[in-house]
N, C-alpha and C positions, 0 to 999 in steps of 0.2 A: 384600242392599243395594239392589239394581235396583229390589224390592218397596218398600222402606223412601222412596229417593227418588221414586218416582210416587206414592206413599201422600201425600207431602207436596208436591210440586210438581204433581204431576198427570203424565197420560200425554204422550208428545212432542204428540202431536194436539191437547188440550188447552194444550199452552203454547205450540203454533201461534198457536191461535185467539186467547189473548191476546196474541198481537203488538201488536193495538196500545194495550194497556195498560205495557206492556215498553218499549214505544218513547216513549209519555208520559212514563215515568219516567227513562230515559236523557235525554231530551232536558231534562226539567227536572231533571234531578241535574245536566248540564252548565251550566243557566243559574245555578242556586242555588251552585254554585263559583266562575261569574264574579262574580254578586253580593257574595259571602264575600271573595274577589280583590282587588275593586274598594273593599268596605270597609275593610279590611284596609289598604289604600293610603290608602286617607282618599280616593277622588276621588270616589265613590259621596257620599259629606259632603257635599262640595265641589259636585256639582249640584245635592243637595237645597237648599244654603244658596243657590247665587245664583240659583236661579230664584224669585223674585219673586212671578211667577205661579201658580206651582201645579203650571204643566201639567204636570211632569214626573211630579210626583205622582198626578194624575189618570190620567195613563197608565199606572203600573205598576199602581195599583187596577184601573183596567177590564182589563192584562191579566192579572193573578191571578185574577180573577173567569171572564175566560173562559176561561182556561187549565182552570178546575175544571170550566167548563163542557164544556172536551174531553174532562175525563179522566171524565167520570160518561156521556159517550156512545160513548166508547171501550169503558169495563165494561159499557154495554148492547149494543152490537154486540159485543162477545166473546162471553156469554154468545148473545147469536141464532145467533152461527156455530157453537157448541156444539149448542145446540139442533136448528140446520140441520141439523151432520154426524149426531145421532142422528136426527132423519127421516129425513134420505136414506138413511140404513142400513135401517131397516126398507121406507120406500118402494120400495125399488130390491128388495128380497127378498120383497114380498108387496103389490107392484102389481096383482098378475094376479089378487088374489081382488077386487079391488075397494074401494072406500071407502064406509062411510055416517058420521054424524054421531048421538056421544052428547049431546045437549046441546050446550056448545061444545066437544067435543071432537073429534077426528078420529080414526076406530077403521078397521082395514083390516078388508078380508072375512073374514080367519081374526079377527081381535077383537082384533089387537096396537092398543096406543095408539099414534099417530103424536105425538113430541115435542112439547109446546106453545110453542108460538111462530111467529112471523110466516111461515116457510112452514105452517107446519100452518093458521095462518089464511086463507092464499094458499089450499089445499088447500080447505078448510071452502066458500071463497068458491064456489069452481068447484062443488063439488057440488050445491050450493045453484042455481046457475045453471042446473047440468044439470036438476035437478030440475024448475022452474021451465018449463025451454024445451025440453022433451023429447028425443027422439031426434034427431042430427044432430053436425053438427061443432060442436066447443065454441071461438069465438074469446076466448083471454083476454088478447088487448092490453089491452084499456080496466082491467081489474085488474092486470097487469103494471107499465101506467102509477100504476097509484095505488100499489101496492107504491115504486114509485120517489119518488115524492114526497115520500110517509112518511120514505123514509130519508133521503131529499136534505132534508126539513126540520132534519133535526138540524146540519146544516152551517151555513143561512144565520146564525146566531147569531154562529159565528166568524169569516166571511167579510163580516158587515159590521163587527163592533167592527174587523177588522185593515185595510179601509179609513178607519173612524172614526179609528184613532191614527195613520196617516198624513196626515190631515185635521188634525189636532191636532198633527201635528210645524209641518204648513208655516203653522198660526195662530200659533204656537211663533215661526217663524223672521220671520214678519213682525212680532209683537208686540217679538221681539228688535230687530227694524233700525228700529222706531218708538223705543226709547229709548235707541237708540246715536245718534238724531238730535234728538233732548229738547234733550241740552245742548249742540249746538251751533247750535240754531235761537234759545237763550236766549244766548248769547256779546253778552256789551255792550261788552266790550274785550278786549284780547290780552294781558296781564299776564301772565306765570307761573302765579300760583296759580288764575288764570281759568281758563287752559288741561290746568290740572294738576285740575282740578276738572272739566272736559269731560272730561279724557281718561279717568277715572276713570266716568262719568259712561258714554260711550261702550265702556269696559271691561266693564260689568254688563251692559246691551245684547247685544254680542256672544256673553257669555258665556250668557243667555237664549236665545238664540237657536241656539247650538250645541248646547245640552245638550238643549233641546227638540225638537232635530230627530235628533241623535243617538236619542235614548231613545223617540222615536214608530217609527223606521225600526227599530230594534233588535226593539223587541218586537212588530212587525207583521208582520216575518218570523219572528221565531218563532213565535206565531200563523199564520200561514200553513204554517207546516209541520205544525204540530200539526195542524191539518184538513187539511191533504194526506195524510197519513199514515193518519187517518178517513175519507178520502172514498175511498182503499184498500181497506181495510177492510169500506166499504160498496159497492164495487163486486166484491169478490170474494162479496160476500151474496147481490147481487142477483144474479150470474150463479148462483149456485147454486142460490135459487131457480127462475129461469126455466130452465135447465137441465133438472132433475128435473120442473116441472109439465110440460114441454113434450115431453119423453121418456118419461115414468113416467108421470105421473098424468093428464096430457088423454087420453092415448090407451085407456087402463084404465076411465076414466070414461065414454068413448064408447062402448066395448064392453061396459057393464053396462049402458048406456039401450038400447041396440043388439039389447039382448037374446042376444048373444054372446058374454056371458062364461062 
């Protein structure tokens, strides 16, 4: 049975690494129940119809668009941290024979393949360097740094749309209080029906205004969790990364230009 279950879900380590594919999905299986919730009630309706504007609708497009945008860089950082944990495994056990490069491959001194992917490119970079700059200590901040940026790009995507629908609540909330104040800058007498027609007038206003700032704050913090939870993700990467070249593999590689391996 134990067989049967990792056969189909994978090993515990394995359904680690996708945490945060797991948590994308938790987190939008809870939003897709308040949506279901809210339509189900008719109030979900009820903002589509009296926003005038649009915005509201603008905003949940851009955030389902970025949302997909989390979850497709979520299944690429799982799969790296996968790849990661099988480097660091052979890394860590066959460091001391050394590294050279098939192509773009990275093969250790006995000729196991080192996992492909972003540390094994890390890996490839450094050898490359050694090569290049001979004997000596090898500093790899400046590729550490570029490692970091790589990953930190996949964030900036999400981290501006969930400022941009905040920016589009409070355009929301002012558009709302410009036509809560339409009809009563048009008021030519105080009649009843005048005023029953402002106040009605003033009712779509407000109601623009709530729903747009409601629905820009709502989905800018879910957005912001969903990249919080990725920027996790990628900071347990990069520590693994720089971990392993900093223990494992700079020092392996000094000792084979060193002539000491």
């Amino acid at each position: 049975m134990d067989d049967v279950k990792a056969a189909v879900i994978g090993s515990p380590m394995q359904v680690r690494d996708y945490a945060p594919v797991l948590r994308w999905l938790v987190v939008m299986g809870l939003v897709a129940l308040l949506l279901l919730t809210l339509w189900q009630t008719g109030l979900l309706a009820t903002v589509l119809e009296s926003d005038h504007t649009r915005i509201s609708l603008l905003i949940f497009g851009l955030f389902l668009i970025t949302s997909l945008n989390a979850l497709f860089h979520a299944v690429d950082v799982s799969r790296e941290l996968i790849a990661a944990r099988k480097a660091r495994a052979v890394i860590e056990a066959e460091s001391r024979t050394g590294f050279r490069l098939l192509g773009d491959k990275v093969l250790t001194g006995a000729g196991t393949l080192v996992e492909p992917g972003i540390l094994a490119s890390h890996v490839a970079n450094l050898v490359r360097k050694a090569d290049l700059g001979g004997a000596g200590r090898i500093d790899q901040t400046l590729l550490l740094r570029t490692v970091a940026d790589r990953l930190r790009a996949r964030e900036k995507l999400g981290l501006f749309v969930s400022e941009g629908l905040l920016r589009l609540a409070l355009l929301g909330t002012a558009i709302g209080f410009i036509l809560m104040l339409i009809p009563i800058a048009g008021l030519s007498s105080f009649d009843a029906e005048t005023l029953r027609g402002a106040l009605a007038g003033m009712t779509g206003g407000m109601a623009v205004a709530l729903n747009v700032t409601v629905s820009g704050i709502a989905a800018a913090l879910v957005l912001k969790f969903e990249y919080f939870q990725l920027d996790e993700a990628i900071g347990e990467l990069f520590s693994t990364i720089a971990e392993v070249s900093e223990i494992n593999v700079v020092p392996a590689i000094e000792k084979s230009h060193d002539g000491r391996a």
